[in-house]
Structures are given as structure tokens and as C-alpha cells.
N, C-alpha and C positions, 0 to 999 in steps of 0.2 A: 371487886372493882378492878383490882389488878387483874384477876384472872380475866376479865372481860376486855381489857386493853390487849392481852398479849395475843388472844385468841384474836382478835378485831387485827391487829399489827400480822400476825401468822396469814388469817386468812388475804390481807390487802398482801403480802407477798406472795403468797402462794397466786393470785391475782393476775399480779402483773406478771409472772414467770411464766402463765398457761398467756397473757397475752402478747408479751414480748416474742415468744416462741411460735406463735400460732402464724403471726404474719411473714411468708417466706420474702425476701429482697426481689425485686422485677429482675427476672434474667436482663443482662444488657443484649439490645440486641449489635450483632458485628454490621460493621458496614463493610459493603464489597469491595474486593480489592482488585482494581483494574487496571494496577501494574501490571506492565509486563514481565513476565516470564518465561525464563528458557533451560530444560534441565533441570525443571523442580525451584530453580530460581532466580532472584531479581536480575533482570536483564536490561540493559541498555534499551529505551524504546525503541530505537531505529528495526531493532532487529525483530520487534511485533508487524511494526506501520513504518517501512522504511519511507522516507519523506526529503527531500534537499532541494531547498528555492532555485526554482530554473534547473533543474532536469531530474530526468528519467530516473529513479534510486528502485535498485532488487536487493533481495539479501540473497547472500549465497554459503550454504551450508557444509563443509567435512566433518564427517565424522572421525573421532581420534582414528590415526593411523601409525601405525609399527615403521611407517615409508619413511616418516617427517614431516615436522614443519612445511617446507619444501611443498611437498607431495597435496599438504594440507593445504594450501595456498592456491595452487593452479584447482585442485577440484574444488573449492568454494568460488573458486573466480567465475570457472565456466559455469555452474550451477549459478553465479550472480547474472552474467550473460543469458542462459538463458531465461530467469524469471524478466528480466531486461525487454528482451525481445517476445515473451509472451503479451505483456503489459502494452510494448508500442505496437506490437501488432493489433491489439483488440482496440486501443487507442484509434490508431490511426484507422482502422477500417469503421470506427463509430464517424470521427467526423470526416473522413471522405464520402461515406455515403448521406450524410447530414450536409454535408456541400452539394454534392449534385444535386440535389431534391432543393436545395433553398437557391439555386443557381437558376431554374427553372428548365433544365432539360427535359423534355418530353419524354420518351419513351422510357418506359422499363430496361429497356435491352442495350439500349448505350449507356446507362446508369450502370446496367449490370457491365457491360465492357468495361469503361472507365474501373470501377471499385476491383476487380480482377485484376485488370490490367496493373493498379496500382499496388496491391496487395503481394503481386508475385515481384514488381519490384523493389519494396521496401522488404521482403522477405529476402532477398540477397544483401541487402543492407547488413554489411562484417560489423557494426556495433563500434565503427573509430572513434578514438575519443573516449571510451567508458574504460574505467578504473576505478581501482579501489580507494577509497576515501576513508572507512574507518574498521577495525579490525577487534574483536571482543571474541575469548574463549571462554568457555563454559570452566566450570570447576569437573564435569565429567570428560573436557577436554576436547569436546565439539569446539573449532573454526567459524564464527560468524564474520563473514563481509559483508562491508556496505559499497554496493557497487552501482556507480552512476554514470549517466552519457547525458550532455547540455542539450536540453530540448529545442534548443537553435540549431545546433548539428542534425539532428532527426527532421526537424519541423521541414531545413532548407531541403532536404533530402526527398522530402514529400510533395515539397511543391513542387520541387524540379520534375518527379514521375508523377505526378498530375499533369503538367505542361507537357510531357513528354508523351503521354498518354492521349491526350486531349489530340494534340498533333497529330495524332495518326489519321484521326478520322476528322476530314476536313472539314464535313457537318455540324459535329461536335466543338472544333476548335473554333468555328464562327463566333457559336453562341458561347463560348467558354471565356473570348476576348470580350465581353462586356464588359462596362468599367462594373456593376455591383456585384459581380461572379469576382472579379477580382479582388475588390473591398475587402469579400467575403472571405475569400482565401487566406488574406492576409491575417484576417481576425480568427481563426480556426490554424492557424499554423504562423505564430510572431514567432520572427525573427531577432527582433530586437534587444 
């Protein structure tokens, strides 16, 4: 009878050690990580999704340099101006031509004047006003700037060579003085 206990005890652990064993743990699954990152790592979001309530924000990049600080500074600044003025460019030429068309100008070809006309103006547009607001080096010694210009400064800028534009051609400036063409303006480029 003993022998029949120990065999019964042998056999129930030998048992549970083929079933303990058998069943592997559920790999965990990771969840995504969709911080941002710069240089392999965690980085300040601005410098993914630059972003700043009421204006314009680029990030502007240097790569370490043997020149300096100094040196690092002016070539993130400009690389900030230009992501700057890529942004208001494409900006500004979505809803200038989203105005003329909800203004109800007719023709194709003073729409196309107008959006030209406005585009080569605000393209000399020097970026016054834009600077840098926040400053993060990498650990491999990359320069990130957060560089912004008040979307009130650009916006007045816009509407002045819209008006400016419109003036030329007296036809256009008729129907451009409407009071809802102006509404419209206002709500497509605040000032306020």
C-alpha cells in the first residue's frame, strides 16, 4: 500500500511538472511608442510637431560643428526661417485661392492674377518678427530651434497684398469691395 501511495504521489508530481512546464506565459504585447524622437532619442515634442498658439512655429536644425555654438545658432535659425516661410507660403496660397473662389470672382484668370500676384508678394515677405523661442541639443550635439512669427504679423501682411493686388485691376477691386468678400477675408487671415 505504501508502495502504491508513493508511486500515486511520484506519478501526481511528475504530472504537474509536464503540466506546469507545458503551458508557455502570453508574450506581452509592447505598445507603440509615439514619442518623439531625435538622435536615437527622447526629444522635446516641439521639435517632431513644432506648434505655438497664435503663430507660425519651424524647427530649425545644425548639425554639431567644430565653428561653435555661435555658428550653430545662426544655421538653425536660418534653416528655422526657411521651414517658416515654406509653411506660410503653402499656407497662404491654400486660402488665398480659397478666397477668391468663395468671393465669387468669375473668371479663372483674375483668380489666377490675384493668387500670383499675392504669392510673389508675400514671397519677399523678410520673416520680421520671427525668433527663436526654445532651444534643445541632441546628446550627439545636433542644435534644435523652435522658431516662430505671430500669425497677425503674416496674416496683416496678406491682406494688405490681397488689397494691393486687387487694386490693380479695377474690375476685380469692384467686386473684391463687397461687404462678404471682406467678412471673408477677415475670417481667413485674423488679425486679432
Amino acid at each position: 500500500m505504501l508502495k502504491t501511495i508513493v508511486s500515486l504521489a511520484a506519478a501526481g508530481l511528475v504530472a504537474s511538472v509536464i503540466t506546469g512546464c507545458g503551458a508557455a506565459p502570453e508574450p506581452k504585447k509592447e505598445e507603440p511608442d509615439f514619442r518623439c524622437r531625435q538622435d536615437g532619442v527622447l526629444a522635446p515634442k516641439w521639435t517632431c510637431v513644432p506648434m505655438v498658439e497664435g503663430a507660425y512655429a519651424g524647427v530649425g536644425i545644425a548639425q554639431k560643428s567644430a565653428a561653435g555654438m555661435g555658428h550653430m545658432r545662426r544655421v538653425a535659425l536660418a534653416n528655422g526661417r526657411s521651414d517658416l516661410a515654406q509653411q506660410i507660403k503653402s499656407q497662404v496660397k491654400d486660402k488665398v485661392e480659397t478666397f477668391t473662389r468663395t468671393t465669387g470672382m468669375g473668371a479663372n484668370e483674375t483668380v489666377d492674377k490675384v493668387t500670383t500676384a499675392v504669392s510673389k508678394q508675400v514671397a519677399k515677405i523678410d520673416l520680421q518678427g520671427s525668433k527663436a523661442i526654445d532651444s534643445w541639443q541632441s546628446p550627439a550635439g545636433n542644435l534644435y530651434l523652435l522658431v516662430t512669427v505671430p500669425e497677425a504679423t503674416v496674416n496683416k501682411v496678406v491682406k494688405d497684398a490681397v488689397k494691393t493686388s486687387a487694386k490693380n485691376d479695377q474690375a476685380l477691386w469692384q467686386q473684391f469691395q463687397s461687404k462678404n468678400a471682406l467678412e471673408s477675408l477677415d475670417k481667413e487671415f485674423p488679425t486679432d
